[in-house]
C-alpha positions as CSV (number, residue, x, y, z in Angstrom):
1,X,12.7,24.0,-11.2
2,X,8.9,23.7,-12.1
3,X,6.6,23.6,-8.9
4,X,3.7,21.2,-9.2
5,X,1.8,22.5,-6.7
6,X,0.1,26.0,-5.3
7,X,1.1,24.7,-3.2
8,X,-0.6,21.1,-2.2
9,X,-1.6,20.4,1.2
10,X,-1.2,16.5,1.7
11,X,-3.5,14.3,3.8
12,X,-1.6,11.5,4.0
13,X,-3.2,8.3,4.4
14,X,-3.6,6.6,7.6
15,X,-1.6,5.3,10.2
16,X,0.7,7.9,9.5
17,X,-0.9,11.1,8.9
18,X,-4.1,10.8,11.1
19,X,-4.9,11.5,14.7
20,X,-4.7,8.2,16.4
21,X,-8.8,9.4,17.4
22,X,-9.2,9.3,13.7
23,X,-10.3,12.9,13.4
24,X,-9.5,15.3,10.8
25,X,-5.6,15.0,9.5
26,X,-2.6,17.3,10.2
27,X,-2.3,19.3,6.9
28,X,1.2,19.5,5.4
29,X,2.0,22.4,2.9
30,X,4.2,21.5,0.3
31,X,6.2,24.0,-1.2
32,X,8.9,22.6,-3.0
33,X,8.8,19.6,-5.2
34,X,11.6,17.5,-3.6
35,X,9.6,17.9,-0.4
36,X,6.6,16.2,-2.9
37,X,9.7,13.3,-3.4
38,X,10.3,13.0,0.5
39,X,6.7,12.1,1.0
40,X,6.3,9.4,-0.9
41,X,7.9,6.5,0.9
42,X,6.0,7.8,3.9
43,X,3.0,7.4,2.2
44,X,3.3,3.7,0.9
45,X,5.3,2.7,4.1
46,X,8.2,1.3,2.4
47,X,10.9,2.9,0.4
48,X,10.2,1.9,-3.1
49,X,12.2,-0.2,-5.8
50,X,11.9,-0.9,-9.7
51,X,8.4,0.8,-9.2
52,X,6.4,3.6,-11.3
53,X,4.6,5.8,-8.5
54,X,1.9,8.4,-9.5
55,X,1.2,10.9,-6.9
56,X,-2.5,12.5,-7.8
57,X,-3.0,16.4,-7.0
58,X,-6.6,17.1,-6.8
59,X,-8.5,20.4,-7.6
60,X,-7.2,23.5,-7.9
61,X,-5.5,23.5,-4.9
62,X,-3.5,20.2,-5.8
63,X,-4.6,18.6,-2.5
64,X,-2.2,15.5,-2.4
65,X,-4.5,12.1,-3.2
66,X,-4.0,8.8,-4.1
67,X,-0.4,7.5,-4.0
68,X,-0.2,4.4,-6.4
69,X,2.8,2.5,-7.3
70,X,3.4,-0.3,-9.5
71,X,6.6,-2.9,-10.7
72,X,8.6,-1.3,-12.7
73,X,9.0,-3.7,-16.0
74,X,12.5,-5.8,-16.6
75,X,14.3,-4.0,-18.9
76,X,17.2,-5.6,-19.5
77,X,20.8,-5.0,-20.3
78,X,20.7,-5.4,-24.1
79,X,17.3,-2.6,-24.0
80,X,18.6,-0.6,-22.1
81,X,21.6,-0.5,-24.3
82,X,18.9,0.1,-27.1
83,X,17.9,3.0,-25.2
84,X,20.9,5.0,-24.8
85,X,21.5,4.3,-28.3
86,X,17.8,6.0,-28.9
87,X,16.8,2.8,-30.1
88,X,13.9,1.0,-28.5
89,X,11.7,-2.1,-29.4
90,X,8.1,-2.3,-29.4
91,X,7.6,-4.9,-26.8
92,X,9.5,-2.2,-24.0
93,X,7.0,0.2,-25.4
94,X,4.0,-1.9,-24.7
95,X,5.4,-3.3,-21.4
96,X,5.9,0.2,-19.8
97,X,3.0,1.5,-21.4
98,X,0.6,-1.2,-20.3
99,X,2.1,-0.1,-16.4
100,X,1.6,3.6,-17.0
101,X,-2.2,3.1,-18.5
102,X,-3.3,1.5,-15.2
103,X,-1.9,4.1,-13.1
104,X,-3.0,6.6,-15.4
105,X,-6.3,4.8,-15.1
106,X,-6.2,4.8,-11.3
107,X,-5.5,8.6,-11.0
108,X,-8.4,9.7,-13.0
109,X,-10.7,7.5,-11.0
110,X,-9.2,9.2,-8.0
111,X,-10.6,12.5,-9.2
112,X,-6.6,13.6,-10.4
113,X,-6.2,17.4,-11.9
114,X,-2.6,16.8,-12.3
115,X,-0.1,13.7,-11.1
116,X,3.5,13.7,-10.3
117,X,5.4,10.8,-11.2
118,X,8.3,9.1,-10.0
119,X,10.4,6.4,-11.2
120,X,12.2,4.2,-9.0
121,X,15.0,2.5,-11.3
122,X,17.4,-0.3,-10.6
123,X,20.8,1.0,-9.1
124,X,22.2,-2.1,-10.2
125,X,21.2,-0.9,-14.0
126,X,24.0,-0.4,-16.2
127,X,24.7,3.7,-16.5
128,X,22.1,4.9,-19.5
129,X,24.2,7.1,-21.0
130,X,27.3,4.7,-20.7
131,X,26.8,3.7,-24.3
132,X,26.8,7.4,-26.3
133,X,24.4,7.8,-29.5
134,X,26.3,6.3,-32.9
135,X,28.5,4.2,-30.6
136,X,28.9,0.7,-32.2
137,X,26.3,-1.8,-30.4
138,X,24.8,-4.9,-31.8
139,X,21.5,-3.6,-30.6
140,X,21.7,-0.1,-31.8
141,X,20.6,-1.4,-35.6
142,X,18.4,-3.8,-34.7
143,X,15.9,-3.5,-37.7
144,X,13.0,-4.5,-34.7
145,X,13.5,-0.9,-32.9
146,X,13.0,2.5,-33.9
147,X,14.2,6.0,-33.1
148,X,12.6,7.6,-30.2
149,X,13.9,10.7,-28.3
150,X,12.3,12.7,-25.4
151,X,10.4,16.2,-26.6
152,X,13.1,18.8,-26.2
153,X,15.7,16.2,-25.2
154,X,19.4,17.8,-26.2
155,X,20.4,16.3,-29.8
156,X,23.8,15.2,-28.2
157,X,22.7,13.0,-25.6
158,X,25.1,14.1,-23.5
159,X,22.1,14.1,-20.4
160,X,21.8,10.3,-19.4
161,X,17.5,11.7,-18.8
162,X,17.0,12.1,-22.0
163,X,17.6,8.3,-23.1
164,X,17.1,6.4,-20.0
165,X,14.2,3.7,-18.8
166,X,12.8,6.8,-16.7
167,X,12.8,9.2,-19.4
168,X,11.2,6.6,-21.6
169,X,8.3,6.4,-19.1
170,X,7.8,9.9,-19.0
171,X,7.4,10.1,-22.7
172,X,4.6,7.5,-22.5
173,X,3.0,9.2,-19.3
174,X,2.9,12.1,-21.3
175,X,0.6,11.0,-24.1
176,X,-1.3,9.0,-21.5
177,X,-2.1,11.8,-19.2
178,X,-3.2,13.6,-22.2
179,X,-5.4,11.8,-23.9
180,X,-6.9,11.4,-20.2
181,X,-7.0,15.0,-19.6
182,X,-5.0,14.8,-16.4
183,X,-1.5,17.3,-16.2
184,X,1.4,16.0,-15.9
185,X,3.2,18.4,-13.7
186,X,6.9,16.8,-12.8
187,X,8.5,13.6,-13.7
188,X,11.2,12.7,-11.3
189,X,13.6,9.5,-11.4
190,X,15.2,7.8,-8.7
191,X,18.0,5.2,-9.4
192,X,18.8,4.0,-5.8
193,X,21.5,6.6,-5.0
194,X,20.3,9.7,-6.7
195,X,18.0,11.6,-8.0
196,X,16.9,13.4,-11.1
197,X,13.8,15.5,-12.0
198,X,12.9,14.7,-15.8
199,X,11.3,17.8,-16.5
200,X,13.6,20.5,-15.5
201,X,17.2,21.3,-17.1
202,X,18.6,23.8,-15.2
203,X,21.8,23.0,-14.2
204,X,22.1,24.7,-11.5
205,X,19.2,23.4,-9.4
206,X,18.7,20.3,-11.4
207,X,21.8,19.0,-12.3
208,X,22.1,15.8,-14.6
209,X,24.1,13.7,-12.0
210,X,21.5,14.3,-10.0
211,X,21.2,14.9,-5.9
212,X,22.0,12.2,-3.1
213,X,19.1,10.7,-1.7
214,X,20.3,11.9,1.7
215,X,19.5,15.3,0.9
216,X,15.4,14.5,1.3
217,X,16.5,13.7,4.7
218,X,16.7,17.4,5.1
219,X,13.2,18.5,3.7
220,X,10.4,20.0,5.7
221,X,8.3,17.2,5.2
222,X,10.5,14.4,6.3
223,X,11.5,16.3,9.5
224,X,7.6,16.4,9.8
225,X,7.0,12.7,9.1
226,X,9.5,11.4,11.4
227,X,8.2,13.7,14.1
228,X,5.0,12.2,13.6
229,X,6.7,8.9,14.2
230,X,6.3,7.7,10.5
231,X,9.4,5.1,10.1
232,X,8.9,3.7,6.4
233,X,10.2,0.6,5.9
234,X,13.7,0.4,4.3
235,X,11.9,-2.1,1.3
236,X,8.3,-4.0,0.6
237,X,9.3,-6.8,1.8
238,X,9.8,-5.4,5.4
239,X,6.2,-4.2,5.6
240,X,5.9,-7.8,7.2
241,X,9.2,-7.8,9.9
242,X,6.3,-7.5,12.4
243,X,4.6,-11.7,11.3
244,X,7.8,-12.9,11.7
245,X,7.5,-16.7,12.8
246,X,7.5,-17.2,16.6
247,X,9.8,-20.1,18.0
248,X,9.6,-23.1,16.7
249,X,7.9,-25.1,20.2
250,X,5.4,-22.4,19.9
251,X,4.2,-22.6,16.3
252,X,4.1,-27.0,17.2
253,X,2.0,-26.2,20.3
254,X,-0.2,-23.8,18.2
255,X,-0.4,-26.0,14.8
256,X,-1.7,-29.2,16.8
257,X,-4.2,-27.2,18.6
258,X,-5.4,-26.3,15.4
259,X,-5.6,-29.3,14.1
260,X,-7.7,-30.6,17.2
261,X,-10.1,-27.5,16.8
262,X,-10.6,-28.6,12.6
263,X,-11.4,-31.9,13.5
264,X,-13.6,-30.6,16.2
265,X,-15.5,-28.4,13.7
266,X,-16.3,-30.8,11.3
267,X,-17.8,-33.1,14.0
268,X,-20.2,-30.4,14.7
269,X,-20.7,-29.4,11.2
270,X,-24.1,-31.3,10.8
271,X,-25.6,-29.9,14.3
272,X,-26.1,-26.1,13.7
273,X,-26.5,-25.4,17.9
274,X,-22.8,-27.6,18.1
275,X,-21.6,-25.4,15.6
276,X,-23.0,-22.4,16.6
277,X,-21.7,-23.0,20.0
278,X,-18.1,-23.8,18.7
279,X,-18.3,-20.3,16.6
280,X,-19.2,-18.4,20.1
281,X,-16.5,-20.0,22.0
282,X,-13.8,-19.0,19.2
283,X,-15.5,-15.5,19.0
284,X,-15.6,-14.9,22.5
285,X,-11.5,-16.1,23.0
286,X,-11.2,-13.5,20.0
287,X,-12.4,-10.7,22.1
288,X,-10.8,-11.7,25.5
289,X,-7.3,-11.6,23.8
290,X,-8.1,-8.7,22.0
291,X,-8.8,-7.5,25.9
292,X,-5.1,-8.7,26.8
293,X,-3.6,-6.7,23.9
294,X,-5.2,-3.1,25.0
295,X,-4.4,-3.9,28.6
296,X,-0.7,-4.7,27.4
297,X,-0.5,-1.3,25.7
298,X,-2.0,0.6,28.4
299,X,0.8,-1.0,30.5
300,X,3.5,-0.4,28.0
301,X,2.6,3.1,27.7
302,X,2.3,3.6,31.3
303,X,6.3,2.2,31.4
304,X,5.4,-1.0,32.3
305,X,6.4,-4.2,30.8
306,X,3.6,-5.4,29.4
307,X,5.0,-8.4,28.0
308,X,6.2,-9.5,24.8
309,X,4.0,-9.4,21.8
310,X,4.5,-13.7,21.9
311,X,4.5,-14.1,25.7
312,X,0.9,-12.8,25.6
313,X,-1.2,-15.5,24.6
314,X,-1.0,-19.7,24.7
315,X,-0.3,-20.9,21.6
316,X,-3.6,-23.3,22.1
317,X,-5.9,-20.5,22.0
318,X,-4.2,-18.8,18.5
319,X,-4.3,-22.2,16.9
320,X,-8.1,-22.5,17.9
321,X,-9.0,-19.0,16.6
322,X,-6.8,-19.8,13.2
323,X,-8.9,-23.3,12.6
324,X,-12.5,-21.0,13.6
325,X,-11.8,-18.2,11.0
326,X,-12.2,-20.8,8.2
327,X,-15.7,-20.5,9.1
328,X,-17.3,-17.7,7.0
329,X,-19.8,-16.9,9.4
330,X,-17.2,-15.9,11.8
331,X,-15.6,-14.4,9.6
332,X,-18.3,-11.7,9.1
333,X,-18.5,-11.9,12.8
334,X,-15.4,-10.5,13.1
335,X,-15.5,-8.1,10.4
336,X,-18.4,-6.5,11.9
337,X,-17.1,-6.7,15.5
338,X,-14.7,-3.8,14.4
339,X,-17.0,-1.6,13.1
340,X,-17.4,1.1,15.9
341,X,-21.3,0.7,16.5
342,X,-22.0,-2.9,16.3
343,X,-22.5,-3.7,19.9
344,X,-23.5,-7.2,20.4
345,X,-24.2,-7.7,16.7
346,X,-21.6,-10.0,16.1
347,X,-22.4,-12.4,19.0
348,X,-25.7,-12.7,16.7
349,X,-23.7,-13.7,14.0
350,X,-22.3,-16.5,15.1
351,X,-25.6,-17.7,16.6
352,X,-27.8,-17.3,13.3
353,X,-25.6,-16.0,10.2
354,X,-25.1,-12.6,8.3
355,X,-28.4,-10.6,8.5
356,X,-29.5,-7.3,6.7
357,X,-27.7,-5.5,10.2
358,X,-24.5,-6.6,9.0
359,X,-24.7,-6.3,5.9
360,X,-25.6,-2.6,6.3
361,X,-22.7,-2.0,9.0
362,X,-20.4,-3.4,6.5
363,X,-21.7,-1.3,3.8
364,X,-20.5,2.1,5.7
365,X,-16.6,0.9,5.1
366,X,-17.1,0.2,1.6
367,X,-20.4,1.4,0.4
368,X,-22.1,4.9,0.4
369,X,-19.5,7.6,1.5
370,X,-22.6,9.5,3.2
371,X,-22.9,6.9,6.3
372,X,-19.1,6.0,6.1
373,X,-17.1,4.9,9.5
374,X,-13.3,5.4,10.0
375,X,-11.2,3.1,11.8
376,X,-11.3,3.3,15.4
377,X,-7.7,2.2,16.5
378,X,-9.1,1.2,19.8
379,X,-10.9,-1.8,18.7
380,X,-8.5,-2.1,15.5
381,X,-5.5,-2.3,16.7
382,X,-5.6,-5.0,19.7
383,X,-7.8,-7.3,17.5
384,X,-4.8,-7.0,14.4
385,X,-2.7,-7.5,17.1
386,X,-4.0,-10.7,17.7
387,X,-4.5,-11.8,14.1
388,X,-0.9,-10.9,14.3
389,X,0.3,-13.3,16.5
390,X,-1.6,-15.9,15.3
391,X,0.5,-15.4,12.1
392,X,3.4,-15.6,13.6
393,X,2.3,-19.0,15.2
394,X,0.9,-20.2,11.9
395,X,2.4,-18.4,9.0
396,X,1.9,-21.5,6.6
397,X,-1.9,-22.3,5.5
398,X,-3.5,-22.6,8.8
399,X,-2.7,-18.6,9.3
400,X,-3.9,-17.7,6.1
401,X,-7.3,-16.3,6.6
402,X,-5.8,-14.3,10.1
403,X,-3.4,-13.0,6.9
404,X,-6.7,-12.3,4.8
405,X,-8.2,-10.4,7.9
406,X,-5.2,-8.4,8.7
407,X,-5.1,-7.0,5.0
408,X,-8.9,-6.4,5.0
409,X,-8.0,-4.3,8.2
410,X,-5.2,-2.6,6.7
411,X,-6.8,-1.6,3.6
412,X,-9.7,-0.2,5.5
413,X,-7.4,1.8,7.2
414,X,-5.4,3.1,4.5
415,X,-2.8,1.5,4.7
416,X,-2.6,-0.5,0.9
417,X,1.1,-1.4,0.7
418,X,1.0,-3.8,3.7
419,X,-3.6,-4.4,2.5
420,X,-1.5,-6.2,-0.6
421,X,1.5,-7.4,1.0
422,X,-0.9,-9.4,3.4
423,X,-3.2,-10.7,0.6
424,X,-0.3,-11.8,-1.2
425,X,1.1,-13.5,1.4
426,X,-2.1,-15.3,2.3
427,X,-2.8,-16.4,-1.2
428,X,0.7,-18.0,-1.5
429,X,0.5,-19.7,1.9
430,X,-3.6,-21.2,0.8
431,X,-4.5,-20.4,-2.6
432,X,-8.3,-19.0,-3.1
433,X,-8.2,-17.4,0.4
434,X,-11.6,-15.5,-0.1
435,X,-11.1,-12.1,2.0
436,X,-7.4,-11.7,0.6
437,X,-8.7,-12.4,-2.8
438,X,-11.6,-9.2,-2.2
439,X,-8.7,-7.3,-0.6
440,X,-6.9,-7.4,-3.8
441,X,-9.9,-6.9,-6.3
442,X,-10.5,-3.6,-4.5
443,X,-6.9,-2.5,-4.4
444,X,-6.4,-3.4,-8.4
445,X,-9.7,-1.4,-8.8
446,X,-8.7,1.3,-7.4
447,X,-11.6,1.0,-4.6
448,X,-11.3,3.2,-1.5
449,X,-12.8,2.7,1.9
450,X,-15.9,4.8,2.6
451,X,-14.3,7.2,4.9
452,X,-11.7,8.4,2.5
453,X,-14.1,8.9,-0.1
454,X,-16.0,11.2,1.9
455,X,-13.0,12.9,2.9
456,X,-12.3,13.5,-0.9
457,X,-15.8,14.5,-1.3
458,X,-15.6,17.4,1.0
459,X,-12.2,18.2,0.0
460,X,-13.5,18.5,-3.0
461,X,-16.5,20.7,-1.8
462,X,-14.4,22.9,0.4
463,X,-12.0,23.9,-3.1
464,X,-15.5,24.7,-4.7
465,X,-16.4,26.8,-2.1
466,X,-13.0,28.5,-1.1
């Protein structure tokens, strides 16, 4: 079995691999390359489907970095018929390829010395090597394909790897990681059930019919995870379980008050101390619930009750603070308001507008990695918590900049599954949503917060000097 890594010592990204004070990360050694497989989920949050992921292995060391992912293509019934035939057209060529170029991309931008790849396939897919080289298929002499075949693939085609979706990708990743300089040290390929690695043959560790998925249960690393109290979700789409909508009296109460607050704001619109004043009353019920969500933890943790994560706030306040964050001054306000260090500075903001303060707070969680800031979950996580629930009480277009806020929060924390997840959302509940649309132009780019940069910085410095 070919070992990726000497072996790689994973940070992985925050919530679950960091101290919840946000200092230095637990370091896990990976030894094994199915422990590299385990890992994954754990590091997007959600158990992936129909999606190319690109794990990238910096420096000599092969210090685990970026985690991408991406859809996996269609590829339907008829090419993958093509496939296992060793037939395959041009537009599956330029589909997949297009997919592994970005991520490609992505890595070397991340500072990659090697990736490890792993394609998540369709269990639903018909079997790839259900249709045997020479069989008759109308597609297998369709003049629009041509021969392909993996490099050292067995002539028979007896090993479904060698003409499968999967085993297509790893051809292209090949020539893209090459012409990019960056090693491709394992391909693996998940189908739902089972899995495969692409780049070792051996029978007898690596069979064909691959391994049950169970058996990552078993590794190091997921023992380690779960211990950590890392629960990935069992799919993307259940990133979200937690902005489910809240009952249906509720989300009334909370959509009229919004509506009052709206019509309230553009009354005061053309009187910049009414407006301002409106701005510092929304800001100020911002932090006060905030101020009920940490109490309501400390309580929790304590063994109390706490109460409910919708029994916590009226409904009139959430819709008021939903109608204020359409204002773009508070907005930035709020932004700046979890920065650790920014005092009173946000109070300004609402009085008198962004300043060259803010902007330069701002500018240590996406700017210069020498002055970065980490997260602090203590003022985080009670104001998300908040932005939660407002969701949940307006998850149509009147929650969609609370949606906006939450991803902005979640990227800066890491966390870019449930960064894009939220963006999306947001954009489909209110189209042109500005935060979620910057939320997803950094993600697409590649763009990390400051803090992890400089983490990658001195990882970076530490290999040069060890």
């Amino acid at each position: 079995m070919p070992n990726p890594s000497q072996p790689p010592a994973p940070s992985p990204s925050s919530p679950h691999g960091r101290s919840a004070g946000g200092g230095p990360p637990a370091v896990l050694r990976v030894s094994d390359p199915r422990e590299l497989l385990a890992l994954v989920p754990h590091q997007l949050g959600f158990t992936p489907r129909r999606s190319v992921v690109l794990v990238c292995l910096r420096g000599e060391r092969r210090r685990v970095g970026l985690v991408v992912r991406a859809d996996l293509p269609v590829v339907d019934d008829r090419e993958r018929r093509l496939l296992a035939a060793r037939r395959v057209e041009a537009d599956v060529v330029d589909r997949l390829g297009a997919v592994v170029d970005r991520l490609v991309a992505l890595a070397v931008r991340d500072g990659a010395a090697a990736v490890v790849a792993v394609v998540y396939d369709d269990p639903a897919a018909p079997d790839p090597g259900a249709t045997a080289p020479g069989a008759t298929d109308p597609g297998a002499t369709d003049p629009g394909a041509t021969d392909w075949l993996l490099p050292g693939a067995a002539a028979s085609g007896e090993d479904p790897r060698d003409t499968s979706v999967a085993g297509l990708v790893e051809v292209l990743l090949g020539g893209a990681c090459a012409t990019a300089g960056v090693a491709l040290a394992d391909v693996w390929w998940v189908d739902g059930h089972r899995f495969r690695s692409l780049g070792c043959r051996e029978e007898r560790c690596c069979p064909a019919a691959g391994e049950p998925l169970e058996a990552l249960d078993g590794t190091l690393v997921a023992a380690e995870m779960v211990s950590r109290g890392s629960s990935p979700a069992g799919a993307r789409e259940r990133l979200l379980d937690d902005l489910r909508p809240a009952g249906a009296e509720a989300r009334r109460d909370a959509a009229r008050s919004a509506a009052s607050a709206r019509r309230r704001a553009r009354r005061a619109a053309g009187e910049p101390s009414r407006a301002a004043r409106v701005r510092a009353e929304a800001l100020a019920g911002l932090r006060a619930a905030a101020e009920v969500e940490r109490l309501a933890h400390l309580a929790r943790e304590e063994g109390g009750r706490g109460g409910g994560a919708d029994e916590l706030h009226d409904p009139a306040l959430l819709g008021r603070l939903a109608a204020a964050l359409r204002d773009p001054w508070l907005r930035d306000a709020l932004l700046v308001s979890l920065v650790p260090g920014a005092g009173d500075l946000p109070e300004q903001l609402v009085l008198t507008g962004p300043d060259e303060r803010a902007e330069a707070l701002l500018e240590t969680v996406v700017g210069d990695p020498g002055g970065a800031r980490e997260p602090d979950p203590a003022l985080l996580e009670p104001t998300c918590a908040v932005l939660a629930a407002v969701v949940r009480h307006l998850p149509g277009a009147a929650g969609a900049d609370a949606l906006a806020a939450l991803a902005w929060a979640a990227w800066w924390s890491g966390d870019g599954a449930r960064a894009v997840s939220c963006a999306e959302r947001a954009l489909e509940a209110r189209a042109g949503t500005p935060m979620a649309e910057l939320v997803l132009d950094l993600v697409d780019a590649g763009a990390a917060p400051a803090w992890v940069r400089a983490r990658r910085d001195a990882e970076v410095a530490g290999g040069a000097d060890g």
